[in-house]
Wavefront OBJ file of the C-alpha trace (Angstrom):
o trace
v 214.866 77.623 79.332
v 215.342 74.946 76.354
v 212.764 72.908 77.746
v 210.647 76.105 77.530
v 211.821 77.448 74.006
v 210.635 73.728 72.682
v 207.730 73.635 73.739
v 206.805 77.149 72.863
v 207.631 75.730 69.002
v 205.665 73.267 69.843
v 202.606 75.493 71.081
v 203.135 77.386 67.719
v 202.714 74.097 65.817
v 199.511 73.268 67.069
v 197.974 76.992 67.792
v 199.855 78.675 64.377
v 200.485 81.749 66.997
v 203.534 83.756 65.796
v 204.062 85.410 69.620
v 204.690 81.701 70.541
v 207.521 81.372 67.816
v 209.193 84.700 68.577
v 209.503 83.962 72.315
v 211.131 80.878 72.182
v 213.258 82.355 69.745
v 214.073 84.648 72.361
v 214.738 81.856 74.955
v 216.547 80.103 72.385
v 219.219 82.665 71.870
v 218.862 83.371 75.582
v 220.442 80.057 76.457
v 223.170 80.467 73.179
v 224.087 83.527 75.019
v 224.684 81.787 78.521
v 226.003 78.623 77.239
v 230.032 80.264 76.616
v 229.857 81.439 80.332
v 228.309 77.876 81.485
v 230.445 75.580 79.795
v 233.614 77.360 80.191
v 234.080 76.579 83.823
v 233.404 72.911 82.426
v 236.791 73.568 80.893
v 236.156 74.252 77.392
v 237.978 77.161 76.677
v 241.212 75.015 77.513
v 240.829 71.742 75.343
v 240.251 71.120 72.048
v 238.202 71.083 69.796
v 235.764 72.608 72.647
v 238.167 75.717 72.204
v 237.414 76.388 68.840
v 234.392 75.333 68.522
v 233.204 78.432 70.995
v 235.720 80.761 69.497
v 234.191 80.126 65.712
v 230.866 79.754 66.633
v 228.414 82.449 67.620
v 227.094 81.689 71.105
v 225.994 85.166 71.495
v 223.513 86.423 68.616
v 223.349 90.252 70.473
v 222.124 91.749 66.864
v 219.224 89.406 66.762
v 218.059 89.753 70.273
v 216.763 93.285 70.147
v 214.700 92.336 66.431
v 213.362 89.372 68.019
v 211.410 91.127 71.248
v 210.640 94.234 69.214
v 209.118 91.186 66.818
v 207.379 89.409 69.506
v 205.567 92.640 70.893
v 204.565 92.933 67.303
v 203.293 89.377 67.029
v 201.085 90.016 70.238
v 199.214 92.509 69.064
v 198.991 91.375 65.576
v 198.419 87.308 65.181
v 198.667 87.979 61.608
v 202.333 89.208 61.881
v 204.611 88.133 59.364
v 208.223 89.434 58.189
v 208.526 91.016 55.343
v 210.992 91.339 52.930
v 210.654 95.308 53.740
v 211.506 93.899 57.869
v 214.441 91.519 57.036
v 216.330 94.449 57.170
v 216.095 94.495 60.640
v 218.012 90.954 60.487
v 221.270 92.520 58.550
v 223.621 92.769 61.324
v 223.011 90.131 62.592
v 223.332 88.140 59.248
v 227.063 90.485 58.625
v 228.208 89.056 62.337
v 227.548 85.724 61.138
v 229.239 86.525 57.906
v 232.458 87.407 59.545
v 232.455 84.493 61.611
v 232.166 82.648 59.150
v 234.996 84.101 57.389
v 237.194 83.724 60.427
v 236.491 79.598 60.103
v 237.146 79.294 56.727
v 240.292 81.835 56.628
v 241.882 80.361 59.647
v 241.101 76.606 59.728
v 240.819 75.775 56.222
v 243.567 78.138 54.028
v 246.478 79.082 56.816
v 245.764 76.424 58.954
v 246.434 78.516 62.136
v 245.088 81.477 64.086
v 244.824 84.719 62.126
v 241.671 86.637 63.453
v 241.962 84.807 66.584
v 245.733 85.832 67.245
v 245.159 87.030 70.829
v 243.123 84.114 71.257
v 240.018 85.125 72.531
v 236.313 84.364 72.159
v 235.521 87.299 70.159
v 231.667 86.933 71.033
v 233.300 88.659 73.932
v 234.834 91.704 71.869
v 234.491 94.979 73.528
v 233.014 96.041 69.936
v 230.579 93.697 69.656
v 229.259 93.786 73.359
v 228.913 97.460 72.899
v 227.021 97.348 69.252
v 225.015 94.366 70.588
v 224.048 96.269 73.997
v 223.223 99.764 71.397
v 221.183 97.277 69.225
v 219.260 96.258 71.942
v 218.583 99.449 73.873
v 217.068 100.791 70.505
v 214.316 97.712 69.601
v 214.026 97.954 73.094
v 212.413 101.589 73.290
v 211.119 100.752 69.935
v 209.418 98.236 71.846
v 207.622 100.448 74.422
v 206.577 103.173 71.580
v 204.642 100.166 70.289
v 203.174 99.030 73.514
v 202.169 102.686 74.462
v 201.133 103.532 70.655
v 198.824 100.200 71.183
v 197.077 101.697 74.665
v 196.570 105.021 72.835
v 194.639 103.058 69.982
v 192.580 101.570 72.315
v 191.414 103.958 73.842
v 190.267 105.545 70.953
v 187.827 102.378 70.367
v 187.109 101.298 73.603
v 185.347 103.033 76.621
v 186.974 100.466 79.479
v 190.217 99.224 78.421
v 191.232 97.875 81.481
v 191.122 94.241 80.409
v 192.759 95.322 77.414
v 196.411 96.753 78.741
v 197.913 93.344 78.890
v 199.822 93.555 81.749
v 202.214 90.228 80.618
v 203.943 92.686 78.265
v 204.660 95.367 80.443
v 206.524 92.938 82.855
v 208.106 90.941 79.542
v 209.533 94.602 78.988
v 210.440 95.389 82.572
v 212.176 92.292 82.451
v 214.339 92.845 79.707
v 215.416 96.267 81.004
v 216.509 94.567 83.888
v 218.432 92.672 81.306
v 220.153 95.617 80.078
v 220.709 97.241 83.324
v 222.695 94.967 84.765
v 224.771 94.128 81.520
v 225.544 97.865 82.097
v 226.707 97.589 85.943
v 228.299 94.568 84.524
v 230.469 97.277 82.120
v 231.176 99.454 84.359
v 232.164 97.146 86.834
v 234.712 95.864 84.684
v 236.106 99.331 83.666
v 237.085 100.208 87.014
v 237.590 96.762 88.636
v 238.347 94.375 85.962
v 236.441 91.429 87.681
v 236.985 88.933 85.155
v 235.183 86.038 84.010
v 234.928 84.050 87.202
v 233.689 86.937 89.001
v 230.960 87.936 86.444
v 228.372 84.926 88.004
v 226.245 87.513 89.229
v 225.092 89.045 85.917
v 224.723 85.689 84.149
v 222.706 84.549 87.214
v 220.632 87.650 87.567
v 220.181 86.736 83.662
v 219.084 83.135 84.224
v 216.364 84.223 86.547
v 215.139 86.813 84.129
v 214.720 84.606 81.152
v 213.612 82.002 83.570
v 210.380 84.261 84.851
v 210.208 85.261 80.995
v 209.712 81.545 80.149
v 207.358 80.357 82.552
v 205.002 83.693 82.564
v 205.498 84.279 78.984
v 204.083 80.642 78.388
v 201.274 80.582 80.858
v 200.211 84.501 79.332
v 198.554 83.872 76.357
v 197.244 86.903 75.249
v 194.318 86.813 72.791
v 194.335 89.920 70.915
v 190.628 91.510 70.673
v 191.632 94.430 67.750
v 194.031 93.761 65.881
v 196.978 96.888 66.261
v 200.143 97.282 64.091
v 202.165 100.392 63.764
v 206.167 101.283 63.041
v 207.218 102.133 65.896
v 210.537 104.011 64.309
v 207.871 106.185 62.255
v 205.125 107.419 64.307
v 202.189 105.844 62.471
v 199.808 104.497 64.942
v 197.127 102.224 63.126
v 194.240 99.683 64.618
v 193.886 96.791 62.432
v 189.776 95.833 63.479
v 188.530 92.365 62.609
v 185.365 92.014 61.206
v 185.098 88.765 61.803
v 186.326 86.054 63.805
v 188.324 83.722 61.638
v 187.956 79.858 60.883
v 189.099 78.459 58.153
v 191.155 81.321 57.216
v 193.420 80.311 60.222
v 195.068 78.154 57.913
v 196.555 80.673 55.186
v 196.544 83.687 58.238
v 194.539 85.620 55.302
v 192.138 88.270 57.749
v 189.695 90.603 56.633
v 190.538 93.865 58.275
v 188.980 97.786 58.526
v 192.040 100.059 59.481
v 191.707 102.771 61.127
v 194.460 105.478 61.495
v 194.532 106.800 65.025
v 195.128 110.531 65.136
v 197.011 112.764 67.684
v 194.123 115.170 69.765
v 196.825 117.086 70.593
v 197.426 117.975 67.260
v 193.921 120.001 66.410
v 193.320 119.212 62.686
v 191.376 121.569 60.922
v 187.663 121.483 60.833
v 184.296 122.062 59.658
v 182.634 123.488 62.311
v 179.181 123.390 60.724
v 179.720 119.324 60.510
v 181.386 118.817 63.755
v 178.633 120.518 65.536
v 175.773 117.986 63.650
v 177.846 115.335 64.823
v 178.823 116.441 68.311
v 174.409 116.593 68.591
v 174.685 113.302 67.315
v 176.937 111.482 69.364
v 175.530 113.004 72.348
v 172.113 111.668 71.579
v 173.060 108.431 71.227
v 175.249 108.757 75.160
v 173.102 110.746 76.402
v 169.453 110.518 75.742
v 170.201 106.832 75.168
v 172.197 106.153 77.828
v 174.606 103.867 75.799
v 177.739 105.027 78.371
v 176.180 103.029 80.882
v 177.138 99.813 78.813
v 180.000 98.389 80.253
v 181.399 96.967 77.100
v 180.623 99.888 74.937
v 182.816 100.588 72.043
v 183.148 103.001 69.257
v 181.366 99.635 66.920
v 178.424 100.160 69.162
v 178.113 104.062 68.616
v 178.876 103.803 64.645
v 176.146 101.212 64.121
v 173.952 103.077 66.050
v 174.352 106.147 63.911
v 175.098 104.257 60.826
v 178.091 105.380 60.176
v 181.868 103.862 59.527
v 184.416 103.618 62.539
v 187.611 105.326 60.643
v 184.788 107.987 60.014
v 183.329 108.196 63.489
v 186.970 108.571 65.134
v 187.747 111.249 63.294
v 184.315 112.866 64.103
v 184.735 112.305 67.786
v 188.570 113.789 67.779
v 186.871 116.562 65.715
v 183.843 117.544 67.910
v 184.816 116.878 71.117
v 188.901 117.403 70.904
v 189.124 114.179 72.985
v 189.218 110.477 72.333
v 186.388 107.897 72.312
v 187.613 106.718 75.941
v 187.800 109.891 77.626
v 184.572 111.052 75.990
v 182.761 108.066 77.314
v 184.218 108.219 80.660
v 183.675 111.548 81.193
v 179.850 111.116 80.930
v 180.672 108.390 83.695
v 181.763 109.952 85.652
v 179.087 113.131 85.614
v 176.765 110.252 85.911
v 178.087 109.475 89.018
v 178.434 113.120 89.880
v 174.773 113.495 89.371
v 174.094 110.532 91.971
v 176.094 111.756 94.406
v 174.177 115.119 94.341
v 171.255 113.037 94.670
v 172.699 111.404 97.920
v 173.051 108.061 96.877
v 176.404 107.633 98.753
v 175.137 107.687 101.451
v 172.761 104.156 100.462
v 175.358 102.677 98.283
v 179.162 101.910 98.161
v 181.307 104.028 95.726
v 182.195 101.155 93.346
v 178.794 99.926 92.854
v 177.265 103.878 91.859
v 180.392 103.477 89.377
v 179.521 100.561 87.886
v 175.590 101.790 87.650
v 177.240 104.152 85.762
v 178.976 102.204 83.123
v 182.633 101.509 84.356
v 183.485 97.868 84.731
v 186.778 98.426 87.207
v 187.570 100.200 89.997
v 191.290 101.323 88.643
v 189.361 102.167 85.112
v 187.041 104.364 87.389
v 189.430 106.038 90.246
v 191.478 106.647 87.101
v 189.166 108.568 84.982
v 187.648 110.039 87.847
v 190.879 111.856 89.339
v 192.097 112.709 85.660
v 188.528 114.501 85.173
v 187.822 116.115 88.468
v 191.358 116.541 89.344
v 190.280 114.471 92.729
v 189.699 111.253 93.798
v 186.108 110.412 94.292
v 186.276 109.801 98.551
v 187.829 113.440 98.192
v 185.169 114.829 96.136
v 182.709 113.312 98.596
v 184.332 115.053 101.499
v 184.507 118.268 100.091
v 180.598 117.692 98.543
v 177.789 119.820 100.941
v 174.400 118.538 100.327
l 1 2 3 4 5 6 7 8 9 10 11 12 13 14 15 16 17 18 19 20 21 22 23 24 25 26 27 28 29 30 31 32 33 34 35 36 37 38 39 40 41 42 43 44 45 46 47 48 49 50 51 52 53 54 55 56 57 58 59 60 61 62 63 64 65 66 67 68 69 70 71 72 73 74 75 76 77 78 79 80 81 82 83 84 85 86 87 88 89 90 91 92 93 94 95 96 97 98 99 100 101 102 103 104 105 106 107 108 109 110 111 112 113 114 115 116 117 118 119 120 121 122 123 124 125 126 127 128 129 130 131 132 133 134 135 136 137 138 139 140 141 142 143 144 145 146 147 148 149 150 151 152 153 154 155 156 157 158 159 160 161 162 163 164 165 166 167 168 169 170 171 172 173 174 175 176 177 178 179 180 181 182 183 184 185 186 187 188 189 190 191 192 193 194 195 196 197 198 199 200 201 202 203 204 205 206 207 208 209 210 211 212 213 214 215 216 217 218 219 220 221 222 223 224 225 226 227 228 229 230 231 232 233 234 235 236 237 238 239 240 241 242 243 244 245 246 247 248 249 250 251 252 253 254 255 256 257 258 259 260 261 262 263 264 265 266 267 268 269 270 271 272 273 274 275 276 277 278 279 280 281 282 283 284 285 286 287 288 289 290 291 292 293 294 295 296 297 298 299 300 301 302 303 304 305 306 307 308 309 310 311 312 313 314 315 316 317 318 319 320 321 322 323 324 325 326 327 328 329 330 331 332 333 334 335 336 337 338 339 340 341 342 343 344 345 346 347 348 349 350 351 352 353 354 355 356 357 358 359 360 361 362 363 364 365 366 367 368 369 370 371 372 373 374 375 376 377 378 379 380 381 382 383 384 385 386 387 388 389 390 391
């Protein structure tokens, strides 16, 4: 996992991508927080100055773990990504931990010259306090973490009509591997509550975490994900917001200066009010430009495409779509897809072509994009509706 974490830095230092920096970060304190375990059955914890130099120092950084994955989904999505004072405070507990360690050193091994905070003589990385805040910390940037990644897939799809290259699967398995993480950390708990297995009989968990942070490092390092739109959000505030690039970036790479369009994704659900005189001019609008143009049968069609065509702004034409139709850009789109492909199936041509390539004549670019759309539209999935059709 070193190995990994250095050459990650090392990746950053030549590609200037922050999602490389925050991962091996992530390894990095990864192997801090195996190393106690590791080297105390190389007899550490019962010779000097190994002893002391794991009870003083902090092997396990549990407050900066959950900042530093909440961070890297962050740094995915947004190559531009950079702390802020206004996101250091995320970093405060951790900093206080290292505070009091600190003070422990100084206290105990410089002024009384003895143990004082360490009386019972225990690593207190190991603290029942600390475990418990750290595993808390965690847990929360970790479902911070997921509101991002599913505030991100509702963005898209208000700008894109096929998002299935766009999910980003790495990140969903990055986060499925860190809840196995924190799943067995609490088996781990409760299996010393009841049976008090001690530290020789805790390989399991620290194993089971190896391999985790193991599969993180290699896939995490192989997945580079090259972000198309540019997304940011808070996840601890509800404000979902597409950062769009208007330009691909050269030079600018240097000083990470971009020149963005936001665009604040709304909620459909919540009906803002309208103008119905103006949504119906656009709702004749947009159609005529799907419809009698045909531009849903472009497999990379996005909401760019539909605003230049009616010369209008993106931010503008989101809202107009949400407005008009009471649906997003994506399930607009699709849904004239998938009529599309309604219509050729009426027509019979089933029965001279396979399903997937009538979808794709029709503008969908997968087969999960299409079965998807299809059974969330018609309520069926399309072999079903083909059964049930009578010509």
């Amino acid at each position: 996992m070193l190995v990994y974490a250095i050459l990650l830095f090392v990746k950053y230092v030549k590609q200037k991508q922050a999602s490389n920096l925050w991962l091996g970060f992530f390894l990095l304190v990864s192997v801090l927080y195996i190393t106690p375990w590791m080297v105390g059955f190389a007899g550490w914890y019962s010779k000097q100055p190994y002893r002391d130099i794991l009870f003083y120092i902090p092997f396990q950084h549990l407050f900066l773990m959950g900042p530093i994955i909440y961070f890297y989904v962050n740094s995915l999505f947004n190559p531009s990504f950079k702390v802020t004072k206004k996101e250091c405070i995320h970093f405060i507990p951790a900093i206080l931990y290292f505070v009091f360690c600190l003070v422990m050193v100084i206290y105990d091994k410089l002024i009384i010259h003895q143990y004082y905070f360490l009386k019972k003589q225990q690593d207190p990385d190991f603290d029942i306090w600390y475990q418990v805040a750290g595993f808390i910390s965690m847990i929360v940037y970790f479902i911070a973490s997921i509101r991002y990644y599913q505030a991100y897939k509702k963005a898209i799809e208000s700008i894109l009509s096929n998002t299935a290259n766009f999910l980003f699967l790495w990140i969903r398995n990055f986060l499925i591997a860190f809840l196995f993480i924190l799943f067995s950390w609490l088996v781990l708990a409760l299996a010393n509550t009841f049976f008090n297995l001690g530290y020789t009989n805790s390989w399991w968990y620290f194993f089971g975490v190896a391999l985790c942070c193991y599969y993180i490092a290699i896939a995490g390092y192989a997945n580079a994900i090259e972000a198309k739109f540019f997304f940011k959000t808070n996840a601890f505030a509800n404000s979902n917001i597409v950062l769009l690039q208007q330009n691909k970036p050269t030079i600018l790479l240097e000083t990470n200066q971009y020149p963005f369009e936001e665009i604040q994704i709304e909620d459909v659900a919540e009906k803002p009010k309208k103008n119905n005189i103006e949504c119906e001019l656009w709702r004749q609008k947009i159609e005529e430009a799907l419809v009698q143009h045909k531009m849903y049968e472009e497999p990379e069609l996005t909401l760019f495409d539909i605003a230049k065509k009616l010369n209008t702004n993106i931010s503008f034409l989101s809202k107009a779509i949400n407005n008009s139709f009471n649906c997003n850009f994506n399930d607009l789109v699709n849904g004239y897809r998938v009529n599309a492909f309604v219509d050729l199936v009426n027509k019979g041509e089933h029965k001279k072509q396979t399903i997937l390539s009538l979808a794709f004549e029709c503008g969908f670019n997968s087969k999960a994009t299409f079965y998807r759309a299809f059974k969330k539209i018609k309520g069926i999935n399309p072999q079903e509706f083909i059964k049930t059709f009578n010509p």
